[in-house]
C-alpha positions, 0 to 999 in steps of 0.5 A: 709212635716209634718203633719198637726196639725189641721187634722180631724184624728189629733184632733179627736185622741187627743180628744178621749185621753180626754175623755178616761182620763176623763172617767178613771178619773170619775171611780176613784175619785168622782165626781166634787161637788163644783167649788172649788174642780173642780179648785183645781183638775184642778190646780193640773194637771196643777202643774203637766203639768208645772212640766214636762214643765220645765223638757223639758219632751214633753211625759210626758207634753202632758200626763198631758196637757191630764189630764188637758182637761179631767178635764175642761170637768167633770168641765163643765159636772158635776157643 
């Protein structure tokens, strides 16, 4: 039997992944200053998630759909 997706260890292990890439991601770039630049940032993580989806690359797509969340949340922290 499987794991089941939705446990508690589960969910808090994958958001602790986004807030680590989100954390990283603020010491690295600056800060969201327009909903603009939020939604281009966010569009290209996105581009990137997409890309390895189409390479069937569940490893790489989970680490860019990471990357993606992380910058959903600086959307809604910092604009």
């Amino acid at each position: 039997m499987s794991e089941n997706p939705w446990s508690k260890e589960r969910v808090s292990a994958a958001v602790a992944k986004v807030i680590d890439e989100m954390e990283r991601a603020r010491v690295r770039h600056k800060a969201f200053d327009s909903t603009h630049y939020g939604y281009a940032v966010t569009l290209e993580e996105l581009d990137e998630a997409w890309d390895a989806i189409k390479h069937n690359d569940l490893r790489d797509a989970k680490k860019e759909m990471i990357q993606v969340a992380a910058c959903a949340l600086r959307f809604v922290l910092e604009l």
